[in-house]
LONU-589411 format. One record per residue (C-alpha): residue number from 1; y, x, z. Coordinates in nm, 2 decimals. Layout:
<rs>
(NUM,(Y,X,Z))
...
</rs>
This chain:
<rs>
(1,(-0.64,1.61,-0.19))
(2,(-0.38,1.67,0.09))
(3,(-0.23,1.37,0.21))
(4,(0.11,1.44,0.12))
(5,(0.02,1.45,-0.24))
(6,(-0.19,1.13,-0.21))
(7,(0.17,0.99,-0.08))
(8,(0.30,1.10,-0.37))
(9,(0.03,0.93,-0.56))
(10,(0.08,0.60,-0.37))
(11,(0.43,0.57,-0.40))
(12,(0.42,0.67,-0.76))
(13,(0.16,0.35,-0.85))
(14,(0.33,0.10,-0.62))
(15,(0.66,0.24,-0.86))
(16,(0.47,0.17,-1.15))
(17,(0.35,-0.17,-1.03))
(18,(0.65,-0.26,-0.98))
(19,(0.78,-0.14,-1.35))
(20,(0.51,-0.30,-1.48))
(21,(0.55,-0.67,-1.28))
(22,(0.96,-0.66,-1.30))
(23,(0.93,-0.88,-1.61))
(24,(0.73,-1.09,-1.50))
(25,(0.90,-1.16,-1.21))
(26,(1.24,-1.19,-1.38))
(27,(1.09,-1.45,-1.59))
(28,(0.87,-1.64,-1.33))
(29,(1.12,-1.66,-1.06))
(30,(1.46,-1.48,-1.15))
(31,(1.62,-1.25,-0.99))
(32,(1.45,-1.39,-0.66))
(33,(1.16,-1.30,-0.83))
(34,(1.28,-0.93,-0.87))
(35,(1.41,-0.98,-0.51))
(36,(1.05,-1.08,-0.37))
(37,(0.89,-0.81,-0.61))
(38,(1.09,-0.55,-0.45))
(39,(1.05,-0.69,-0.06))
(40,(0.61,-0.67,-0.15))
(41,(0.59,-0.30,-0.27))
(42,(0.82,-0.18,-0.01))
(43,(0.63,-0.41,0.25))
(44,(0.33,-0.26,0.11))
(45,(0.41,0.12,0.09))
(46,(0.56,0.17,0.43))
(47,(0.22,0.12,0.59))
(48,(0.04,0.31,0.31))
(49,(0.26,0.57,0.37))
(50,(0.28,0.55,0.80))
(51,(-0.18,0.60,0.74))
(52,(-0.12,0.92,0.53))
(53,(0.10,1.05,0.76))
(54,(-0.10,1.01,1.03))
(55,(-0.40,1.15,0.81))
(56,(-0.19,1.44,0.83))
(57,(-0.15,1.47,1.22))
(58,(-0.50,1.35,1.31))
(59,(-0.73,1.49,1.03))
(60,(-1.06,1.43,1.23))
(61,(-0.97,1.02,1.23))
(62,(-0.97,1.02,0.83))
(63,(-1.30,1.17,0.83))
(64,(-1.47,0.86,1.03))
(65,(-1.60,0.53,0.90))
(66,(-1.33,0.33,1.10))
(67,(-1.08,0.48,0.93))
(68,(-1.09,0.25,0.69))
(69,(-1.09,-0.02,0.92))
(70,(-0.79,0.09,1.11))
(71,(-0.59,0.12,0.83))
(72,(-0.66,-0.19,0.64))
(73,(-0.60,-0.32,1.04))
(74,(-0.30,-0.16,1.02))
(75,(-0.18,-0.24,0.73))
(76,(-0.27,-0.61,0.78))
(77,(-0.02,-0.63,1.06))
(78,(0.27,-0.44,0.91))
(79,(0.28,-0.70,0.57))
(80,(0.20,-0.95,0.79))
(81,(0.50,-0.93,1.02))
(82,(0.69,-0.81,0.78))
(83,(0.67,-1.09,0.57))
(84,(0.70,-1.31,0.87))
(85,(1.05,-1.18,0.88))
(86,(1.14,-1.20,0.52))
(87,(1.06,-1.57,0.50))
(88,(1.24,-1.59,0.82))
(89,(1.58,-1.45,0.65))
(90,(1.50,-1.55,0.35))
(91,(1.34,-1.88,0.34))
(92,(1.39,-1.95,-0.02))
(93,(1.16,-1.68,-0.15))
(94,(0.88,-1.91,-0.19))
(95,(0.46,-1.83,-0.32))
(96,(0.64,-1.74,-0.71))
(97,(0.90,-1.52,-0.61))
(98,(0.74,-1.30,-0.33))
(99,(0.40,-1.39,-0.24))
(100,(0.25,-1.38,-0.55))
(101,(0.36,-1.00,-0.60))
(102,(0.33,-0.95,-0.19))
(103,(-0.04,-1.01,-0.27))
(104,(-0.09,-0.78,-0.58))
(105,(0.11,-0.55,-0.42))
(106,(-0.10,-0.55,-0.12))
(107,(-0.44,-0.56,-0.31))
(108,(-0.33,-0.25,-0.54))
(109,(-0.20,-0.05,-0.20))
(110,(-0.55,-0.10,-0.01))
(111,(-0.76,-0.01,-0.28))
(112,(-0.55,0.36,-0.34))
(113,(-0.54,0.40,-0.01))
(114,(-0.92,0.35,0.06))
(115,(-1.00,0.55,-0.22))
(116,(-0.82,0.86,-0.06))
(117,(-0.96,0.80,0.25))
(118,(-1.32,0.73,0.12))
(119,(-1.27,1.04,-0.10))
(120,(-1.19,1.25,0.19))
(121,(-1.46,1.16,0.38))
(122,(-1.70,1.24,0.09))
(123,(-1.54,1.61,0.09))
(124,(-1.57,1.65,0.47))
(125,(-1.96,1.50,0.41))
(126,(-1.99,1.79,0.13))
(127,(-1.73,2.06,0.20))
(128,(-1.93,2.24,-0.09))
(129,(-1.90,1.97,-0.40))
(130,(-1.55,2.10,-0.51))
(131,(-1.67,2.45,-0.57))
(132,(-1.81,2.69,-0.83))
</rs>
């Protein structure tokens, strides 16, 4: 699958995550809780979405078994410092309202994003199992 289409695909599940967790949010920590929801998928997607790019530039690093690793590496960082920050600026948003969703959110991000790359590696492994 090309990796702006598995963009596509992560942005549209960490959409749908969010659909799917904005009532329980509302209801566990009110519109902090929506707040915090929204802070975890973006914190999530950006680095999802900075690994597929880079798929893109630097094809031959997807293909290796430390891709993986470098992305969840990555990735690791990016939420980290990221929310870091948001509890800097935003102290109130405590374990219900954001990291409660910043871990699902993270969780659901790692596994799409390590089946692309695992799937890609299968292809380049057996550039024949896709055809006829």
């Amino acid at each position: 699958m090309h990796p702006l289409r598995q963009s596509a695909w992560l942005f549209a599940v960490l959409v749908g995550l969010w659909l799917v967790l904005a009532l329980p949010a509302q209801w566990v920590g009110g519109t902090a809780g929506l707040e915090g929801l929204t802070w975890a998928v973006g914190l999530c997607l950006v680095p999802g979405l900075v690994v597929l790019s880079v798929a893109v530039l630097l094809p031959n690093l997807t293909t290796t078994p430390q891709a993986i690793l470098l992305s969840t590496t990555l990735r690791m960082l990016m939420v980290l410092s990221g929310a870091l920050l948001i509890r800097e600026v935003r102290p109130e948003l405590g374990f219900r309202e954001f990291f409660a969703w910043l871990i699902v959110s993270y969780l659901t991000a790692l596994a799409m994003e390590s089946y692309f790359l695992v799937s890609q590696q299968h292809a380049a492994a057996n550039p024949t199992s896709g055809q006829n």
